[in-house]
C-alpha positions in Angstrom: 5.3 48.1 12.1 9.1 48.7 12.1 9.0 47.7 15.7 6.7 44.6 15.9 9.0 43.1 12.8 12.3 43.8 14.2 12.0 43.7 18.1 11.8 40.2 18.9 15.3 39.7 17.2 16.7 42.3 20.1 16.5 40.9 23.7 19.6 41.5 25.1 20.9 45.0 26.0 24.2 44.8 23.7 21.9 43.7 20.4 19.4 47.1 21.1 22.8 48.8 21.2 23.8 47.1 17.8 20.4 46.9 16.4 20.2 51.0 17.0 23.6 51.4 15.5 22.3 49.4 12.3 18.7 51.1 12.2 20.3 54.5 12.1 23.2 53.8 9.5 20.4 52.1 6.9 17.7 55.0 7.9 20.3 57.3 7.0 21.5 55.5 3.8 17.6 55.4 2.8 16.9 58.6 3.2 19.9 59.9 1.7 19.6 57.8 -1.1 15.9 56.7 -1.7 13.8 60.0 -0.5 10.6 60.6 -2.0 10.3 63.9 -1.6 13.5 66.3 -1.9 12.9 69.3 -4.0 17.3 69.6 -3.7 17.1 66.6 -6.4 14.3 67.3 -8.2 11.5 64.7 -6.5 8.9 66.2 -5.6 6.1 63.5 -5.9 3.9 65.5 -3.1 3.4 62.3 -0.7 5.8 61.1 0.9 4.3 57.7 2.1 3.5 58.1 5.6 7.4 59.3 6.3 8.0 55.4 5.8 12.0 55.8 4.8 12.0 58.4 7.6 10.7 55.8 10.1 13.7 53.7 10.2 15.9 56.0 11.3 13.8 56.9 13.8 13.2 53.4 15.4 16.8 53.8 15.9 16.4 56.4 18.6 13.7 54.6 20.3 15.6 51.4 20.8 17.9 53.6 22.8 15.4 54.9 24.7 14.7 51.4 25.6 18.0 51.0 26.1 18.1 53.7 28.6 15.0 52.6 30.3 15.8 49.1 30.7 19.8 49.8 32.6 17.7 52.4 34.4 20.5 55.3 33.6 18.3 58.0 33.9 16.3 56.9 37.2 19.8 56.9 39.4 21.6 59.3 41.0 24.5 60.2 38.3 27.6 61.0 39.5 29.1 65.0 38.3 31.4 63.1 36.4 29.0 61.9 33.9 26.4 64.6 34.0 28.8 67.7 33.7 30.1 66.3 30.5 26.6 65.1 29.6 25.1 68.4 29.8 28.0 70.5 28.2 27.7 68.0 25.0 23.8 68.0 25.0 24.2 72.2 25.2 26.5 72.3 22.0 24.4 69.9 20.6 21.5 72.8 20.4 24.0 75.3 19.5 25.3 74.4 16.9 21.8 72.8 15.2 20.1 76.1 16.5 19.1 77.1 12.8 19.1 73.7 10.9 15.0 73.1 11.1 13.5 76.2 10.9 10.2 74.8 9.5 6.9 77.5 9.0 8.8 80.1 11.8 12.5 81.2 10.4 14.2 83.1 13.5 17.1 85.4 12.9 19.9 83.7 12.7 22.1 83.3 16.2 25.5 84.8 16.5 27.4 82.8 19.4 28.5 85.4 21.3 
């Protein structure tokens, strides 16, 4: 729904980038502000709408990956200049989120190094 609304506002490349940068700021603001369930603040109304606040911030991950598919960046050869970089961010990244969603199956937690 989020996208059949909002996608025929963003046809060029630079208003996906925007329209992503605007999706995620707003998703986070909703779901900071305006979660239904968060036993932290005492909500706990058991349904949580169909993860509805949670959706907004989402959409903005897929309009970069519409991004990305449309300037073909991931298709092409990339040069070690952008990859190395790419890869060393993308690999702290999962460090240092390791333990953050644990979910039904807590591991121990990680000691780097």
């Amino acid at each position: 729904m989020v996208h059949y609304a909002a996608f025929r506002f963003l046809k060029s490349n630079a208003k996906i980038l925007i329209g992503a940068a605007l999706f995620y700021v707003v998703g986070y603001w909703l779901n900071l502000e305006l979660d239904i369930f968060n036993p932290v603040k005492g909500r706990t109304t058991g349904w949580n709408y169909l993860f509805i606040h949670e959706a907004v911030t989402m959409y903005a991950f897929y309009l970069v990956g519409i991004y990305l598919g449309r300037t073909k960046v991931l298709t092409e050869k990339v040069s070690p200049r952008i990859a190395v970089p790419g890869m060393i961010i993308c690999f702290l990244i999962v460090l240092f989120t390791y333990n953050l969603n644990t979910g039904l199956f807590p591991f121990p937690p990680m000691t780097p190094w």
